[in-house]
C-alpha positions as CSV (number, residue, x, y, z in Angstrom):
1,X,5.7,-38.7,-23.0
2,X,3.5,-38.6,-25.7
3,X,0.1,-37.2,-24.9
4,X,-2.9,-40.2,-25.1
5,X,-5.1,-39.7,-28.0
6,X,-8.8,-38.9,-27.5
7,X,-11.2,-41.8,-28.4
8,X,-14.1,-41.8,-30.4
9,X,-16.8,-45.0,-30.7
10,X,-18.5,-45.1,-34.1
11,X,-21.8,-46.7,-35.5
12,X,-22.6,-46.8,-38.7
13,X,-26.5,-47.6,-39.9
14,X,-28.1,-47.8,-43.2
15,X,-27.3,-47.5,-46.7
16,X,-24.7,-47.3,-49.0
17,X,-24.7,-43.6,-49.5
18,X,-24.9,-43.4,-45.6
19,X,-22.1,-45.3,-45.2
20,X,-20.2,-43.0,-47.0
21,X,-20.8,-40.3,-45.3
22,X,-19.8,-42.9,-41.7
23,X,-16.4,-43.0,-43.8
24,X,-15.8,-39.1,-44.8
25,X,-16.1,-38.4,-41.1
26,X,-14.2,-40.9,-39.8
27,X,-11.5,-39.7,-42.4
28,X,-11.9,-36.1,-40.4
29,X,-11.3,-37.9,-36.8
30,X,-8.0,-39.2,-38.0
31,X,-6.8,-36.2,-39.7
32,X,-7.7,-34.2,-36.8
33,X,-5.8,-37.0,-34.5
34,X,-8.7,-38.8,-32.9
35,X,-8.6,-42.6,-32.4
36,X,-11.3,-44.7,-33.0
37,X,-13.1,-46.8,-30.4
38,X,-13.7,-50.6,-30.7
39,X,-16.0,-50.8,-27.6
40,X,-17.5,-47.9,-26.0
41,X,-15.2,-48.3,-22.4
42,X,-12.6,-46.8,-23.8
43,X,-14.2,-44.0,-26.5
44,X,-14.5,-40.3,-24.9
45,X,-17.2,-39.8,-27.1
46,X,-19.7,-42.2,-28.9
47,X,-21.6,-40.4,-32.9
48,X,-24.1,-42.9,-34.2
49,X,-25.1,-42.0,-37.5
50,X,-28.6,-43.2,-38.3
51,X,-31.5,-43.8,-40.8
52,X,-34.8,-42.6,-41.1
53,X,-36.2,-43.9,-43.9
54,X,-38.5,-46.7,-42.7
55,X,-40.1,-47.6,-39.4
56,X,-38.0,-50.4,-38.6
57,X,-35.0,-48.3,-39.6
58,X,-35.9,-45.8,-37.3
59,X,-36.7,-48.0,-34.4
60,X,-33.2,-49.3,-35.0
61,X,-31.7,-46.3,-34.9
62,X,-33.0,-45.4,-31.5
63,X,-32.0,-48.5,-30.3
64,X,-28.5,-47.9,-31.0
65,X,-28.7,-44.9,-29.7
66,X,-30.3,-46.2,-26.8
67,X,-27.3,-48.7,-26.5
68,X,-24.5,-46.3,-26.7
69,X,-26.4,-43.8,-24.0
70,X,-26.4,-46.8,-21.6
71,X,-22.5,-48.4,-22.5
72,X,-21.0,-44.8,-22.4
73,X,-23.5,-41.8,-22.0
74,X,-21.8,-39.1,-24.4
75,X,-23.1,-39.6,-27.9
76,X,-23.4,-38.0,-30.6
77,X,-26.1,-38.5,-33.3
78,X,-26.4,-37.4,-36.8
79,X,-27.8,-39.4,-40.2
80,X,-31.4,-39.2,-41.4
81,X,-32.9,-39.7,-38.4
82,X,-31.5,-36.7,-37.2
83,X,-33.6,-34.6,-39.1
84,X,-36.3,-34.9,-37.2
85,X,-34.5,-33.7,-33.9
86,X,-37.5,-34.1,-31.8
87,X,-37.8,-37.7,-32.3
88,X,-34.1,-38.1,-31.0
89,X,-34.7,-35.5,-28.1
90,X,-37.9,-36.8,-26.9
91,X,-36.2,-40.3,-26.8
92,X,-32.8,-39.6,-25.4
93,X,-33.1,-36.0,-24.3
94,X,-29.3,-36.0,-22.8
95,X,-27.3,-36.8,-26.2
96,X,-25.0,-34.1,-26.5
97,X,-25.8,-33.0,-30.7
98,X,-28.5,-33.8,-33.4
99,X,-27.2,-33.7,-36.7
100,X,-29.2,-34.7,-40.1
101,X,-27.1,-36.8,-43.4
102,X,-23.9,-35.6,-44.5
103,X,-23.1,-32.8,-41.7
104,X,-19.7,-33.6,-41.8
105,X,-18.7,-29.9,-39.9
106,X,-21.5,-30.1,-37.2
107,X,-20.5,-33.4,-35.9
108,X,-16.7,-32.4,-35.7
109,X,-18.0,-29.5,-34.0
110,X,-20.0,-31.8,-31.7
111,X,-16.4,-34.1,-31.3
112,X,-14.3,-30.8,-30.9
113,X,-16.5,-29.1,-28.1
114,X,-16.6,-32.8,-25.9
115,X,-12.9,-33.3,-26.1
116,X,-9.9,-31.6,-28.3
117,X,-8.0,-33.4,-31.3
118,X,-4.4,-34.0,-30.2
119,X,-3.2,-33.9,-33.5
120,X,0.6,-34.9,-34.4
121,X,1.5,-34.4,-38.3
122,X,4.6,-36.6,-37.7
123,X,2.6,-39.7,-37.0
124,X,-1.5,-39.3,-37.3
125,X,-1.1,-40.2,-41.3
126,X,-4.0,-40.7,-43.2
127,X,-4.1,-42.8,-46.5
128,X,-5.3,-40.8,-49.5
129,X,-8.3,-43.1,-49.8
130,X,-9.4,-41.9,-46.3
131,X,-10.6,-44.4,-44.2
132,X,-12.9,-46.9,-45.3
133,X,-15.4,-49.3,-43.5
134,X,-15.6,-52.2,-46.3
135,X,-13.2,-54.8,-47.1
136,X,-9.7,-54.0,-48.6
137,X,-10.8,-54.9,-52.4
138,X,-14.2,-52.8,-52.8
139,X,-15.5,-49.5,-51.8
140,X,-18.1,-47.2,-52.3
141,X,-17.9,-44.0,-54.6
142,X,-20.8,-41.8,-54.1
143,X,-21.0,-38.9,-56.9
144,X,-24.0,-37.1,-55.4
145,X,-26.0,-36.1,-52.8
146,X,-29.8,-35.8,-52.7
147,X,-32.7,-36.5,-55.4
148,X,-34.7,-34.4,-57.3
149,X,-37.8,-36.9,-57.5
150,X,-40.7,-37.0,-55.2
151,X,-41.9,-40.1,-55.3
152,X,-45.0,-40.3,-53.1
153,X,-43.3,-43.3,-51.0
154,X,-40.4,-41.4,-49.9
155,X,-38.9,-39.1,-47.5
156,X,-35.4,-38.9,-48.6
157,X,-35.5,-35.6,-50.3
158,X,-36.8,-34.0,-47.4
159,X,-33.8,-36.1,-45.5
160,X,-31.4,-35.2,-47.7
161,X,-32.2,-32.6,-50.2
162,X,-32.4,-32.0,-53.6
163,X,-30.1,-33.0,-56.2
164,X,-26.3,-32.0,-55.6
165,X,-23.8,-33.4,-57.9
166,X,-20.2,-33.7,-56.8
167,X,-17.3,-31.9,-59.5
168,X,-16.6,-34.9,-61.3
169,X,-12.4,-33.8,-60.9
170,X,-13.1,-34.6,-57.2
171,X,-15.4,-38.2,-57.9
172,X,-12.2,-39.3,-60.0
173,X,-9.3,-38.3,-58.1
174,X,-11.5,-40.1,-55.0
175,X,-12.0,-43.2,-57.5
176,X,-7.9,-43.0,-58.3
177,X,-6.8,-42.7,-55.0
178,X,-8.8,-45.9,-54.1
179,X,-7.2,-47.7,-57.3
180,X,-4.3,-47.4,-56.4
181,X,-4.6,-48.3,-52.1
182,X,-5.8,-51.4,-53.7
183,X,-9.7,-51.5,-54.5
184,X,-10.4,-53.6,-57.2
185,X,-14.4,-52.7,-57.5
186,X,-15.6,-49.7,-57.8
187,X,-19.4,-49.4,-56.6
188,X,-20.9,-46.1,-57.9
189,X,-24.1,-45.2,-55.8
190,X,-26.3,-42.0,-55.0
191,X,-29.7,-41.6,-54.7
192,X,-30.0,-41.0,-58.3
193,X,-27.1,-42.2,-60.5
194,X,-28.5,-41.7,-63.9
195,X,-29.3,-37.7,-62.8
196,X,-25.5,-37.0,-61.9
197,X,-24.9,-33.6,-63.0
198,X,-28.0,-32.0,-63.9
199,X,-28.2,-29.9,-61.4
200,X,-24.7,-28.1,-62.6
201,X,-25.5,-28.5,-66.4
202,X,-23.4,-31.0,-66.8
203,X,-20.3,-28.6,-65.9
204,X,-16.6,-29.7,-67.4
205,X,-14.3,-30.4,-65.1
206,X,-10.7,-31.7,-65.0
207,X,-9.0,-35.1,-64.7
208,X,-5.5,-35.9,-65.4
209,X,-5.5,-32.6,-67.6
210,X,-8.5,-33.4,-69.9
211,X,-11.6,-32.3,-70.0
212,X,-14.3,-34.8,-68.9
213,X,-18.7,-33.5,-68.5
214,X,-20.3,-34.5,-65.3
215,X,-22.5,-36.6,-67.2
216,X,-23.4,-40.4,-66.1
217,X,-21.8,-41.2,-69.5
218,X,-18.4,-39.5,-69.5
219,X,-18.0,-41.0,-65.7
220,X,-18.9,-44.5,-66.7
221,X,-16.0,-44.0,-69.7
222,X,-13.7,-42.6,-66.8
223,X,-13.6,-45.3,-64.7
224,X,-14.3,-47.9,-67.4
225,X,-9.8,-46.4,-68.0
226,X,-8.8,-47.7,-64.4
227,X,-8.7,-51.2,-64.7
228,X,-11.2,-52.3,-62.3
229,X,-14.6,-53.6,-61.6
230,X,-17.0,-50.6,-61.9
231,X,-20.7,-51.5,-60.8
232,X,-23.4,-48.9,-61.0
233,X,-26.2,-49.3,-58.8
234,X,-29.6,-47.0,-58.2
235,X,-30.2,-46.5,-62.4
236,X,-33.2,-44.4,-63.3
237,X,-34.2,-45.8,-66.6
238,X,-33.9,-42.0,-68.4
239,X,-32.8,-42.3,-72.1
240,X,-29.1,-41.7,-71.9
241,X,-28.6,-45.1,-70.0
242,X,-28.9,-46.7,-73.5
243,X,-25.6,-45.4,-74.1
244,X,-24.0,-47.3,-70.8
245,X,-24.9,-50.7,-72.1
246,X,-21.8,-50.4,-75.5
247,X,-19.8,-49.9,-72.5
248,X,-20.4,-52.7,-70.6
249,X,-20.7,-55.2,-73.5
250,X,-17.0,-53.5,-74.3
251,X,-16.2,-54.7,-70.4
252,X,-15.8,-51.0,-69.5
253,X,-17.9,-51.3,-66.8
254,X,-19.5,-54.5,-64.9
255,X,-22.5,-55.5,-67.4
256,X,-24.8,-54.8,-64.1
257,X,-27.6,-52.4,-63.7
258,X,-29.6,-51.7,-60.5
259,X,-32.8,-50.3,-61.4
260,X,-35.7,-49.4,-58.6
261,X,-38.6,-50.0,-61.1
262,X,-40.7,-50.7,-57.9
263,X,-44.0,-51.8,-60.3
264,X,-45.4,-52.6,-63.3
265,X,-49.0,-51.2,-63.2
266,X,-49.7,-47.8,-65.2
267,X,-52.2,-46.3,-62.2
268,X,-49.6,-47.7,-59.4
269,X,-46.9,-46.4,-61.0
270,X,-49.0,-43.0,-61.1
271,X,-49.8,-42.9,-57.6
272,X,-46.2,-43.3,-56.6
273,X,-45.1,-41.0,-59.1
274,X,-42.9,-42.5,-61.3
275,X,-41.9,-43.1,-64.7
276,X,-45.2,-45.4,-65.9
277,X,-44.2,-47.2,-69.2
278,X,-43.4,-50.8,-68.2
279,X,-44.1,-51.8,-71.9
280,X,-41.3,-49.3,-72.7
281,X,-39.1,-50.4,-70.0
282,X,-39.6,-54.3,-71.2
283,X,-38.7,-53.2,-75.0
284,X,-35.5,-51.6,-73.7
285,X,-34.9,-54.4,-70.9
286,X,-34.9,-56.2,-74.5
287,X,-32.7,-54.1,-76.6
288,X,-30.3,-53.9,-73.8
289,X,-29.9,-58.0,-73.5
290,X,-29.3,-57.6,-77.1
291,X,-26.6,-55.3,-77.4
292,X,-24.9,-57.2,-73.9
293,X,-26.2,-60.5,-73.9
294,X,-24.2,-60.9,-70.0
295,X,-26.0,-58.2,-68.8
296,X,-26.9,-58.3,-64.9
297,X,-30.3,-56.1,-64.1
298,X,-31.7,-56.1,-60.1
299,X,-34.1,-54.3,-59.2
300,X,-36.7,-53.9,-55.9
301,X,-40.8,-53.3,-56.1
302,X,-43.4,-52.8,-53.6
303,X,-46.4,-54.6,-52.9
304,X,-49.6,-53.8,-51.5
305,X,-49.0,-49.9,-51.9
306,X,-52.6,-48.1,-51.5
307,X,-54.5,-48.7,-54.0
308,X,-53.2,-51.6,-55.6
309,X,-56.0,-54.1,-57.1
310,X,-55.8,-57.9,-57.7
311,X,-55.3,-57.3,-61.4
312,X,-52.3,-54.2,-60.8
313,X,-50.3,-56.8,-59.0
314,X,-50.9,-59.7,-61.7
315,X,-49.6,-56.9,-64.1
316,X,-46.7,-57.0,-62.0
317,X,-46.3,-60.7,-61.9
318,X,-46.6,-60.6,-66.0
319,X,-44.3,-58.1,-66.0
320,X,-41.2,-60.0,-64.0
321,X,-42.3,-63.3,-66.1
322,X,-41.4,-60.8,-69.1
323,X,-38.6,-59.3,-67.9
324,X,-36.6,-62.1,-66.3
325,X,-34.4,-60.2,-63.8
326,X,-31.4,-61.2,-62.4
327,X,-32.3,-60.2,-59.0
328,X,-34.6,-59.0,-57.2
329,X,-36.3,-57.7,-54.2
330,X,-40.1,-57.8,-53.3
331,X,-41.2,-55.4,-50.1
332,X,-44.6,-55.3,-48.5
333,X,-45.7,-51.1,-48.5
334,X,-45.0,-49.8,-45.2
335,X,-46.2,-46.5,-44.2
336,X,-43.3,-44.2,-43.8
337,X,-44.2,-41.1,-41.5
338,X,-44.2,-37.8,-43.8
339,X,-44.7,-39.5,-47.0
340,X,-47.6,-38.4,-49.3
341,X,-48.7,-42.4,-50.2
342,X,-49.9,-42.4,-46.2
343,X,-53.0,-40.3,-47.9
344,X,-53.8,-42.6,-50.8
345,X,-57.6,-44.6,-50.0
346,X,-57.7,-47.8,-50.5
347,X,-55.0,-49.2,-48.1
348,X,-54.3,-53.0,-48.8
349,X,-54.3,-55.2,-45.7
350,X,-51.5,-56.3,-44.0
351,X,-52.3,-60.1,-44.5
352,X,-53.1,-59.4,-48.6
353,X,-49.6,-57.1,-48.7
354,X,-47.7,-60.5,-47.2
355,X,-49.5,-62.5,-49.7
356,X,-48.6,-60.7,-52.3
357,X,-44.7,-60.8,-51.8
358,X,-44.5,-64.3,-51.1
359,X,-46.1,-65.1,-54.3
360,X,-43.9,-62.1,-55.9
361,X,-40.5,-63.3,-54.7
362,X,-41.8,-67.2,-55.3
363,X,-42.1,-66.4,-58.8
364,X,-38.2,-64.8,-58.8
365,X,-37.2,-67.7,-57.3
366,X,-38.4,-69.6,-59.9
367,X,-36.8,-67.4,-62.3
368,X,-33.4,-67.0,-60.8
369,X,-33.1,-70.5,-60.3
370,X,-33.6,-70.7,-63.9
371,X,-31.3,-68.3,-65.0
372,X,-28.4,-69.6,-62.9
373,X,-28.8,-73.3,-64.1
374,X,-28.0,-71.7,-67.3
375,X,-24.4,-71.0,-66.1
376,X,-23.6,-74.5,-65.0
377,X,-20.5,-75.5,-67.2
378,X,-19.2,-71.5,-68.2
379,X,-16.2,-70.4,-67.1
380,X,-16.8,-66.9,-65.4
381,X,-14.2,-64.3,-64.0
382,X,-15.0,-63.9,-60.0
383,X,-13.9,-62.1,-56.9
384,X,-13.0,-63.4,-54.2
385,X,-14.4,-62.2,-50.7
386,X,-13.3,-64.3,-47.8
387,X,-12.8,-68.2,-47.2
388,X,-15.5,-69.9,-45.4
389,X,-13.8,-72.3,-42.8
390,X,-17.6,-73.3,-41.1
391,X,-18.2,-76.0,-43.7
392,X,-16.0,-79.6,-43.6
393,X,-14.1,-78.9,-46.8
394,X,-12.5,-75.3,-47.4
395,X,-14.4,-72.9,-49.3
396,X,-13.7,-69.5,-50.7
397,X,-16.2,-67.4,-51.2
398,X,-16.4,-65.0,-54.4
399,X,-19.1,-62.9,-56.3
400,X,-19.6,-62.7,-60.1
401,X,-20.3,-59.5,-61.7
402,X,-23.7,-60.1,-61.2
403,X,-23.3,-60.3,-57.9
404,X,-22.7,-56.7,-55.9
405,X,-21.7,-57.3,-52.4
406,X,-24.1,-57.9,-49.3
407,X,-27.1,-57.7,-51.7
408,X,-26.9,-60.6,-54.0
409,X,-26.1,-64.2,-54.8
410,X,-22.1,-65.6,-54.1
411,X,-20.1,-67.9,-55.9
412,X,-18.9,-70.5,-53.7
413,X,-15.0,-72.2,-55.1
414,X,-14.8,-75.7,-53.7
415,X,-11.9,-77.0,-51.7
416,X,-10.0,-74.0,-52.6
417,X,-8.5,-70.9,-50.1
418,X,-7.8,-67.6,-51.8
419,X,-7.0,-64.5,-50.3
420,X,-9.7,-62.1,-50.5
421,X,-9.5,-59.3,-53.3
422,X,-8.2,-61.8,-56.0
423,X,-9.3,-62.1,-59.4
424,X,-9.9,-65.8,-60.2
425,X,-11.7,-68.3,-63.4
426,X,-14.1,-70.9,-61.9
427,X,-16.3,-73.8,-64.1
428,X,-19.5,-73.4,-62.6
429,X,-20.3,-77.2,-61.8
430,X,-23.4,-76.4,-60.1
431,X,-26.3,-73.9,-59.0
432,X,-29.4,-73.1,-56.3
433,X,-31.8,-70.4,-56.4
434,X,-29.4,-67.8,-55.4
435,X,-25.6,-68.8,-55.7
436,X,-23.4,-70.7,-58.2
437,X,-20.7,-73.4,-56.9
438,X,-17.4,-73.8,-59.4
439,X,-13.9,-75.0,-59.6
440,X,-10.7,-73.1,-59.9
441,X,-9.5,-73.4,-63.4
């Protein structure tokens, strides 16, 4: 009789690049013949993998940590949150291991020492892709760890560390593998994307016998070869992105950039530390539109961060007028514990910061509802994610590639039911603020 595989519960929190790391351990768990848990009854153990990087992250995080002490009593943590050990401890002083992002050994050494693999090679397979957490037809393909920037708002390099590219061999045998299990969009994230492979001087390495940099560029051109839908979010606007764009108008790559430009004002965009050209930044937002008239740019900012005056954030509202984003995403400054911006006079009040993004993300509304109007009567390539049965007449719902998953707008296809993961053509007949609605041609 075949011994009962150990159990383990699993909860995933936060971003993108966290999730990621949720996946490359759950990977481990199956290789090393663990089952995952779908309640926590029946898991032997329970890892939570957290975030720290906001308040409300944070007070999530305990809370589900909180939950799985109650429902099963053994867990595990490990994420951002985990870096600051004492905040775990002093909450939940009986979990059994604090961990901090991408400790992929420690928490297998947590799982190990509460209860032993019992590995068969003969039946505990794992797909080459590893085991993923997102629908069949996408998947995430993070090419880095860490940042190099300290921008005065954030914590995540003392979270996660400086700058550490992935060999670029490994990024596209990872992206190949997923090709071919059946991903059809590619979503390329890290901390900072544009930055991949300075820290190892752009080192050569080897893909299907070739040489191939670990440069932003030579990547892009990589997967631009597999046949997919490759979408590149967190963009630094450094120089060598104007070389991306001749890609994407070539369809290479998704005409899509996320870029955190997170203000317009020179002496804001001081105090946080980052690049402070907006006029720069609007001349090449310009340049770019001309060289790929379909290009998709998001982007998030921050209002009310210390300091900020009447006339900084009316530099910001002139700049989105200017700009005309695709999509965007307005957040009221929230003191993040460790961050230098906590020092900065001049706090703005909580009921001016409020203010501020509903007239900020008014405006975009304005301008998004704009913009999509524009695509009423286009035919557009979409892709479908799932079929909406809650409405009276079927729906299928599909994104664009403006649209990266979770985050922005949908294209609805009326009276139509398509399998997710399915390329289609739709007429755009109509459009809202946020989403399109089409036919199937």
């Amino acid at each position: 009789m075949k011994e009962k595989s150990p159990r383990v519960g699993f909860v995933s929190l936060g971003c993108p690049k966290a999730l990621v790391d949720s996946e490359r351990i759950l990977t481990q768990l199956k290789i090393e013949g663990y089952e995952i848990s779908t309640s926590y009854d029946n898991a032997d153990v329970v890892v939570v993998n957290t975030c720290g990087f906001i308040d409300s992250a944070i007070e999530e995080s305990l809370d589900a940590i909180g939950e799985a002490m109650q429902e099963n009593g053994k867990v595990i943590v490990t994420g951002c949150l985990g870096v600051d050990s004492d905040k775990v401890l002093q909450a939940y002083p009986d979990v059994l291991a604090v961990s901090g992002p991408h400790a992929y050994e420690e928490v297998m050494g947590a799982v190990r020492k509460q209860v032993k693999p019992a590995h068969n090679p003969f039946i505990d397979l794992v797909p080459p892709q590893g085991i993923k957490l997102t629908p069949h037809h996408y998947a995430y393909l993070k090419i880095s760890e860490g940042c190099n920037h300290r921008c005065t708002f954030c914590i995540i390099p003392s979270l996660r560390g400086d700058l550490v590219s992935r060999p670029i061999g490994d990024v596209m045998q990872e992206a190949e593998n997923l090709v071919k299990a059946g991903v059809k969009e590619l979503l390329v994230v890290s901390q900072d994307t544009s930055a991949y492979g300075i820290d190892i001087k752009y080192r050569t390495g080897f893909w299907q016998g070739r040489p191939i940099k670990s440069h932003i560029q030579q990547l892009s051109e990589a997967l631009g070869e597999l046949g997919i839908w490759v979408r590149l979010h967190y963009v630094y606007p450094y120089p060598h992105v104007d070389h991306i764009i001749p890609l994407m108008a070539e369809g290479k790559i998704l005409p899509y950039l996320d870029i955190p430009f997170q203000h317009a004002s020179h002496d804001v965009l001081k105090n946080m530390r980052r690049p402070a050209h907006a006029e720069k930044a609007l001349q090449r937002i310009h340049k770019w539109r001309e060289i790929c008239p379909d290009l998709a740019i998001r982007s998030t900012f921050i209002a009310g961060f210390p300091g900020e005056t009447n006339r900084d954030f009316e530099l910001m509202l002139d700049f989105l007028r200017e700009a005309k984003l695709n999509r965007v995403g307005c957040f009221a400054y929230s003191p993040v514990e460790g961050a230098k911006a906590n020092q900065l006079p001049n706090p703005v009040p909580d009921d001016e910061k409020q203010d501020r993004v509903e007239r900020f993300m008014q405006l975009q509304a304005d301008i998004s509802a704009e913009k999509l109007s524009m695509q009423i009567g286009k035919r557009i390539t979409v892709l479908t994610d799932e079929v909406d049965d809650n409405e009276e007449d079927d729906f299928t719902i599909a994104r664009s590639s403006a649209d990266a998953p979770e985050i922005d707008g949908v294209v609805f296809i009326e009276g139509e039911r398509l399998e997710s993961g399915q390329f289609a053509e739709v007429e755009i007949t109509h459009a809202s603020e946020h989403d399109l609605w089409g036919r199937l041609i």
